[in-house]
C-alpha positions as CSV (number, residue, x, y, z in Angstrom):
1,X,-34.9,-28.7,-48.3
2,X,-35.3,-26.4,-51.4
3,X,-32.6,-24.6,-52.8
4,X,-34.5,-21.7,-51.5
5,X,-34.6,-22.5,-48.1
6,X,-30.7,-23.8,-48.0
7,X,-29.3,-21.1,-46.0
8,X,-30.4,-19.1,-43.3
9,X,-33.9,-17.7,-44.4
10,X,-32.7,-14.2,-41.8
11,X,-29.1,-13.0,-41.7
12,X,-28.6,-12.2,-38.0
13,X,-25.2,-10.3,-37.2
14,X,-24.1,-7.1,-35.0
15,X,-21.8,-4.1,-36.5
16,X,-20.3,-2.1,-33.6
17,X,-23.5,-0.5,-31.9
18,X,-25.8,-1.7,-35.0
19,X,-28.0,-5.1,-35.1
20,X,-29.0,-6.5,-38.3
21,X,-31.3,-8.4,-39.7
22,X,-31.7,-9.7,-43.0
23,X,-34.2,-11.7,-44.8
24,X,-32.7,-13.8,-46.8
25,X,-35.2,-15.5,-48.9
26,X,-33.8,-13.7,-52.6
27,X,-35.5,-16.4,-55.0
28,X,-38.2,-15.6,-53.3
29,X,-38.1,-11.9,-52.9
30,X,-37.3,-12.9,-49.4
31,X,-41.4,-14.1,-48.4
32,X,-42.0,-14.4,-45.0
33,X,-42.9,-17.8,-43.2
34,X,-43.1,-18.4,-39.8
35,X,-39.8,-19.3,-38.7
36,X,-38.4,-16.1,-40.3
37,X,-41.3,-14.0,-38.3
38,X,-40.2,-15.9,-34.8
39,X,-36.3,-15.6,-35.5
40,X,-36.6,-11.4,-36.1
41,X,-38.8,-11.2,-33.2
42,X,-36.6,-13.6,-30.9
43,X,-33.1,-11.3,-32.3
44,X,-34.8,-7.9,-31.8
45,X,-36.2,-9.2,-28.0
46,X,-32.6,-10.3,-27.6
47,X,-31.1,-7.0,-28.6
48,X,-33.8,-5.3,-26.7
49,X,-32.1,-4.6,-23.4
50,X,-28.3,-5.4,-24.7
51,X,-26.4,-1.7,-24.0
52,X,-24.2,-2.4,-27.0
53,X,-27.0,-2.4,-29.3
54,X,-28.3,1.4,-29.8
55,X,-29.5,0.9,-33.6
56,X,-31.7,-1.6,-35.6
57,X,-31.3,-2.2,-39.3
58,X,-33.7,-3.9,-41.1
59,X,-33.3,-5.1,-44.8
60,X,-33.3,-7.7,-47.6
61,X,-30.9,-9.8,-49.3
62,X,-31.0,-9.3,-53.2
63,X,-31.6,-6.2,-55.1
64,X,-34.8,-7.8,-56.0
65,X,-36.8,-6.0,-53.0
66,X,-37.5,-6.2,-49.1
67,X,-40.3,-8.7,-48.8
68,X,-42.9,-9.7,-51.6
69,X,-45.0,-10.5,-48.7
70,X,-46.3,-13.7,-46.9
71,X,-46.8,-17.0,-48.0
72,X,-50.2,-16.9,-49.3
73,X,-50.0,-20.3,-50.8
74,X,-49.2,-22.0,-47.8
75,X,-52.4,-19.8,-45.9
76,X,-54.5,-21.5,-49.0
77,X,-53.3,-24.8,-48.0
78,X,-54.3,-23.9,-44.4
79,X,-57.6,-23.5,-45.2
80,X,-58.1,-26.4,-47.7
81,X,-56.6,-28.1,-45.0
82,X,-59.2,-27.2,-42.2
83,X,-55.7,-25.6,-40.3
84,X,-57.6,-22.5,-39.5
85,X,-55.4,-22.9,-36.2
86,X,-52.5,-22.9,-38.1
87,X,-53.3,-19.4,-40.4
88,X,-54.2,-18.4,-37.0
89,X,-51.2,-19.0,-35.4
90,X,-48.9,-17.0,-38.6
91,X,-51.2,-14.2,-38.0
92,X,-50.8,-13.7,-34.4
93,X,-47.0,-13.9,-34.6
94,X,-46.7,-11.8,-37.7
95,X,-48.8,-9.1,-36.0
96,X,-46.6,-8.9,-32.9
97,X,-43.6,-8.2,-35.1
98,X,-45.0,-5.5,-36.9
99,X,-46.1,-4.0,-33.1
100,X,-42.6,-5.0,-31.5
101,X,-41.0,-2.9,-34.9
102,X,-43.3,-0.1,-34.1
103,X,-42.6,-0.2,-30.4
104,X,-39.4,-0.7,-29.7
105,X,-37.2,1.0,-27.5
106,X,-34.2,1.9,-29.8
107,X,-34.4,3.6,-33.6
108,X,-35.6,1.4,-36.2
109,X,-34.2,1.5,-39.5
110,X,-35.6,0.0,-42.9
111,X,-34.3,0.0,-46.3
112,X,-37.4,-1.1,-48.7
113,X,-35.5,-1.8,-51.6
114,X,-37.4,-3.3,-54.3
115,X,-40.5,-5.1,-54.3
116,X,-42.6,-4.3,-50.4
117,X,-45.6,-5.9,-50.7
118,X,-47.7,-7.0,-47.6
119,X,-46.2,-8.3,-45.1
120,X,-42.9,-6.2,-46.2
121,X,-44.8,-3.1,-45.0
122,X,-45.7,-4.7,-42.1
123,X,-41.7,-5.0,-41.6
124,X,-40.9,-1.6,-42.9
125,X,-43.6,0.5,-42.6
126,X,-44.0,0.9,-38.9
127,X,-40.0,1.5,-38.2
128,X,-38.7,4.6,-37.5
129,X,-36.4,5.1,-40.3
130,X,-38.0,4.0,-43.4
131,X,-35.7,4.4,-46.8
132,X,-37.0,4.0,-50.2
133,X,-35.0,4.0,-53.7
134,X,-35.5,4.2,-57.0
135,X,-36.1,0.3,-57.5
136,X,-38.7,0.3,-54.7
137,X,-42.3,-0.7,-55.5
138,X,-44.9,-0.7,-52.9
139,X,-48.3,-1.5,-52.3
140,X,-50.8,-3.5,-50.0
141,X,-52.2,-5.5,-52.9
142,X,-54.5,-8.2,-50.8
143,X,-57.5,-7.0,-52.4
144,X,-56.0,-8.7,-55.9
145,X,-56.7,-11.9,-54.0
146,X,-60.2,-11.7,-52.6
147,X,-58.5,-10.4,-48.9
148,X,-58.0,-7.4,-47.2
149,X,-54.9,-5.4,-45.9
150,X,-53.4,-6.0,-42.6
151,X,-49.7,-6.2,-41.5
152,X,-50.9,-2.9,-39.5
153,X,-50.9,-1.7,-43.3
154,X,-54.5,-0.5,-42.7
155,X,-53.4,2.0,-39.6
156,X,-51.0,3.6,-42.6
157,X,-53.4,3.9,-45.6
158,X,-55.9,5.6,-43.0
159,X,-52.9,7.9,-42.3
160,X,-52.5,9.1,-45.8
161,X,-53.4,12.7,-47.1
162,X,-57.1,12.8,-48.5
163,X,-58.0,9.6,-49.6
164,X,-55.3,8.4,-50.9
165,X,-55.2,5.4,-48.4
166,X,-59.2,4.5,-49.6
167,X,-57.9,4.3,-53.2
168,X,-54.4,2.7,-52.7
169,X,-56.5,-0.3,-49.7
170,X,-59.2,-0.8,-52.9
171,X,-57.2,-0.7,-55.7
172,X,-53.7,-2.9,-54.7
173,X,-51.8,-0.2,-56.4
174,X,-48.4,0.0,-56.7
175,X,-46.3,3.1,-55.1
176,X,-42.8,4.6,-56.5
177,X,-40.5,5.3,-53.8
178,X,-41.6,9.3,-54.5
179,X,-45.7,8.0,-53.8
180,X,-44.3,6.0,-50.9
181,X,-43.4,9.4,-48.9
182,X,-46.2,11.2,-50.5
183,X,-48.6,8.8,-48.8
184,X,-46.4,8.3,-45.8
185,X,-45.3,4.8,-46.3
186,X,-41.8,6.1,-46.1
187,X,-39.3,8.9,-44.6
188,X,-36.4,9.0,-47.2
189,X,-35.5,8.8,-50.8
190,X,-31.9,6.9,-51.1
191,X,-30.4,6.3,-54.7
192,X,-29.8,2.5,-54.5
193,X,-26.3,3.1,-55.1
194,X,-25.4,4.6,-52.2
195,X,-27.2,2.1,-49.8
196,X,-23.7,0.1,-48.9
197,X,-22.6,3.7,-47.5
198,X,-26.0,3.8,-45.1
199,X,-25.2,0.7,-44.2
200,X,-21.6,1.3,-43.3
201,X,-21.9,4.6,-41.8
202,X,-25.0,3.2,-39.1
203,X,-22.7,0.6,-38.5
204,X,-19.5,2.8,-37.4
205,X,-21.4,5.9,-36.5
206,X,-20.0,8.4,-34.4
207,X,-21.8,9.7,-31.4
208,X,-23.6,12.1,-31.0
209,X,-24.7,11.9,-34.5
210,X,-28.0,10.3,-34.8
211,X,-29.4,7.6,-37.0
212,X,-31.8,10.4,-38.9
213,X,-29.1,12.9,-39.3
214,X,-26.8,10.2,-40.7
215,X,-29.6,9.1,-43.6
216,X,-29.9,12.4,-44.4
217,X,-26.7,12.8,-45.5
218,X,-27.3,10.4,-48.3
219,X,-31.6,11.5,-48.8
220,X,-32.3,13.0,-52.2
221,X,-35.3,14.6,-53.6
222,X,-37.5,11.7,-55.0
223,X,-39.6,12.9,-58.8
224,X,-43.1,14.0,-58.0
225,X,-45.6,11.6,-57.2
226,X,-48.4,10.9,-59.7
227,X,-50.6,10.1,-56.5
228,X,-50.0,13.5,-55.3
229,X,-51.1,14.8,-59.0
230,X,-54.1,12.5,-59.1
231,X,-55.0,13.9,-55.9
232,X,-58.0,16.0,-56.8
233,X,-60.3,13.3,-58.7
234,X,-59.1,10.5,-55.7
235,X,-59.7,13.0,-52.8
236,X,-63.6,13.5,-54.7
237,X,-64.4,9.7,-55.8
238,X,-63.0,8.0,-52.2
239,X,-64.8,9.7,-49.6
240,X,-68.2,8.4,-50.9
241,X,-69.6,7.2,-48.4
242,X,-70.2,3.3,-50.2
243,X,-68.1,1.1,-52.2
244,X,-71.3,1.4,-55.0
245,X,-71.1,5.1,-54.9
246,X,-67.4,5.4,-55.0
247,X,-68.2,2.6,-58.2
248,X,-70.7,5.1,-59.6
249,X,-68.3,8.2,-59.1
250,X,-65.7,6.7,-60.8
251,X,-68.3,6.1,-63.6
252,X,-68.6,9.8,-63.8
253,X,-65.2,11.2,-63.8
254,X,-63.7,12.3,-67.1
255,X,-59.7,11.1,-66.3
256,X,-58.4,8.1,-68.1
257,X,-56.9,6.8,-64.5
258,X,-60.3,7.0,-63.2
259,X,-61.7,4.5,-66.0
260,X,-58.7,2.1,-65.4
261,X,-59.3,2.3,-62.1
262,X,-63.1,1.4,-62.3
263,X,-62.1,-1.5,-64.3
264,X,-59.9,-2.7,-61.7
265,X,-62.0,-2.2,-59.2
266,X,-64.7,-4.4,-61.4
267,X,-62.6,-7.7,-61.6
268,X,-61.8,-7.7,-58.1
269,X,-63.8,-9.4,-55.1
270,X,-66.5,-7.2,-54.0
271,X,-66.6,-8.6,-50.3
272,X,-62.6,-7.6,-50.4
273,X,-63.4,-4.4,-51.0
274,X,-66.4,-3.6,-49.2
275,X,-64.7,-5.1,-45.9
276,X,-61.3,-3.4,-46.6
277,X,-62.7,0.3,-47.2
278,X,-64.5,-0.5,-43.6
279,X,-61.0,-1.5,-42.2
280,X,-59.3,1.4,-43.4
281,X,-61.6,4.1,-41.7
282,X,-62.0,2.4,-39.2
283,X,-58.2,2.3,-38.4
284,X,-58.5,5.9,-39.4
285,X,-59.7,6.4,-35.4
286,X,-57.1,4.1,-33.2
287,X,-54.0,3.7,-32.9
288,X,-51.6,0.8,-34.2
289,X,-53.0,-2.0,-31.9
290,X,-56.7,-1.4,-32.8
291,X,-55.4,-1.4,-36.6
292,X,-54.4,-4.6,-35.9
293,X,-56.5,-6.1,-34.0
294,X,-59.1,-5.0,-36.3
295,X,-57.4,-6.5,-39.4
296,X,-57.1,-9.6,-37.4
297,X,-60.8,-10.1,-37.0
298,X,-61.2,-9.8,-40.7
299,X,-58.8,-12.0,-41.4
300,X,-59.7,-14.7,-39.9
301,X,-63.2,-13.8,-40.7
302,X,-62.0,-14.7,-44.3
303,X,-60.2,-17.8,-42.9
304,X,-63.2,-19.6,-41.8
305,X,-66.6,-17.6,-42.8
306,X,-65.9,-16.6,-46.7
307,X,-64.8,-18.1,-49.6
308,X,-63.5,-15.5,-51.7
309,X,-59.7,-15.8,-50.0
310,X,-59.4,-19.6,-51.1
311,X,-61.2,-18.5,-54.3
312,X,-58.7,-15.8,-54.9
313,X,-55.6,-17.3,-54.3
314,X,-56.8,-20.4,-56.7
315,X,-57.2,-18.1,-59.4
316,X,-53.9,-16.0,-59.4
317,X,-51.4,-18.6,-57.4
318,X,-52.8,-22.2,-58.1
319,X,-54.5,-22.8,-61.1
320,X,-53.3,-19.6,-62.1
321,X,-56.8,-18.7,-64.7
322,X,-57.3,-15.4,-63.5
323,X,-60.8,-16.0,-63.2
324,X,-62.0,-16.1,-59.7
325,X,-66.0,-16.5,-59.2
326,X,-66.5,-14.4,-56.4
327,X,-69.3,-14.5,-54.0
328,X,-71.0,-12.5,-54.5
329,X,-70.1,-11.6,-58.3
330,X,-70.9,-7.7,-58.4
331,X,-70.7,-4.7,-56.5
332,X,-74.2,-4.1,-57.1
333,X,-75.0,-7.2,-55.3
334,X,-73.7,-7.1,-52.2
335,X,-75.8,-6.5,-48.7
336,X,-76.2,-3.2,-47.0
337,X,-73.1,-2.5,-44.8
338,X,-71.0,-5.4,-46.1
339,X,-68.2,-5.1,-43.8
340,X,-70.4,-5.7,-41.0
341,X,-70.3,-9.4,-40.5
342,X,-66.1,-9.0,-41.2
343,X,-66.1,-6.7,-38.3
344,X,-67.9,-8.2,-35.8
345,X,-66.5,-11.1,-36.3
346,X,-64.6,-12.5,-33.0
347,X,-61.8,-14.9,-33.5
348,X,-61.8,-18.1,-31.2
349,X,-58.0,-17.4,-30.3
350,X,-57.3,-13.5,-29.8
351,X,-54.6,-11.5,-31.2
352,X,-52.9,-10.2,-28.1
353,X,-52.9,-12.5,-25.0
């Protein structure tokens, strides 16, 4: 047992009428495995029908952040492994938390403080409550590793104004905590400093006040959003219709962001990105369960058809080079309609039984 995994890896405890759940993997920035994904969901089905629960709260130990995401390292030893059951098997139970979270009969609340990457939206992006602060950094980044959004994250970038979710699913970039609301990724702007105050006053509310009118009394105006500035040039590159036209608009534009992001977009796995800007409008049409069940066949399309996952996660988590090959190398050389095979793909186990 690692000194990371010595205590309880999710805090479970009730406050008065509040139920809480903490991850509580700090060294980590509290990563999700599977037995922290099956002990939430078993605590929030447990609280589901008890009458003395009327409120959820959802956080992370550590000021370090919320969730830095899943284990990617142990999905790369999946698939070395031939355990495509096993990736398989994280997948399916990760996905029903983020649709319990999204579903669930009483209010939701999330604090994503710090680092919420990945699988942390998945946790805080579909509650009903979501709090940023000023240490909060967000972003789907799964493209930096030859992948492709999920966590249900697709259903919110194809909710965002313009095409802000198009740029944001491509690129992996980051989000302040004033981006986060601009993009709707989150509700309310907290100062960290005043989070043990939420906390306390959820816990020992007094009816009838409700869970929203109690965070606003500590909500502040966030600073503007530079997403919401770079709007315009986003909004006219992103709705190309192709990832080689949106590469040949970007060419074009005149902003300094718009040549750092067509260098990003240049070291990073074509396939990725042809197959996530596929996911993302087409999540742009369903609801939450299509989003995910959608992500889910790409997923696990990228589990057993295509190596640029294994390839990815080599080159930033294992032998950490930075230079991934990917397959193929260049935008220009990828198929008409790349994200076709991704989509039609149909796993051997499916998501919801």
């Amino acid at each position: 047992m690692t000194d990371i995994d010595a205590a309880p890896t999710v805090l479970i405890r009730t406050e008065g009428a509040l139920g809480r759940l903490t991850l509580n993997r700090p060294k980590a920035i509290n990563a999700l495995d599977i037995d922290m994904i099956r002990q939430a969901t078993a605590a929030l089905e447990a609280w589901r029908e008890d009458t003395d629960i009327e409120i959820v709260l959802i956080d992370g130990e550590g000021e370090r952040g919320l969730c830095a995401g899943g284990d990617v390292r142990a999905l790369y030893d999946q698939i070395v492994g031939g355990d495509a059951q096993g990736a398989s098997e994280f997948f399916r139970a990760e996905y029903a938390l983020n649709l319990t979270i999204a579903e669930y009969p009483k209010t939701v609340v999330a604090i994503a403080d710090g680092i919420t990457m990945g699988g942390g939206i998945g946790i805080a992006g579909h509650a009903d409550i979501r709090v940023v602060t000023e240490r909060s950094r967000l972003a789907m980044p799964e493209t930096r590793i030859g992948f492709t959004p999920d966590v249900g994250g697709t259903y919110l970038l194809g909710r965002a104004p313009g095409r802000i979710g198009e740029y944001l699913g491509l690129t992996g970039g980051t989000m302040s905590a004033a981006d986060a609301v601009y993009a709707g990724f989150a509700d309310h702007y907290v100062p960290s400093q005043h989070l043990g105050e939420l906390r306390e006053a959820l816990g020992k509310r007094a009816d009838p006040t409700s869970p929203s009118e109690l965070v606003l009394l500590f909500d502040e105006t966030p600073e503007r959003s530079v997403l919401a500035a770079e709007r315009a040039w986003i909004d006219e590159v992103f709705a190309a219709d192709s990832l080689a036209e949106i590469s040949q608009r970007l060419s074009a534009r005149a902003e300094v962001s718009a040549s750092a992001t067509a260098a990003v977009l240049a070291e990073l796995s074509p396939t990725g990105l042809a197959v996530t800007l596929d996911a993302v409008r087409e999540a742009r049409e369903g609801d939450l369960r299509d989003a995910l069940i959608g992500e889910y066949r790409r997923v696990m399309w990228f589990v057993r058809q295509h190596p640029d996952l294994v390839e990815g996660i080599r080159a930033q988590l294992v032998d950490k080079d930075r230079s991934p090959k990917w397959q193929p190398a260049t935008i220009p050389q990828l198929p008409a309609d790349a994200g076709a095979d991704a989509r039609a793909y149909v796993p051997e186990v499916p998501l919801f039984d």
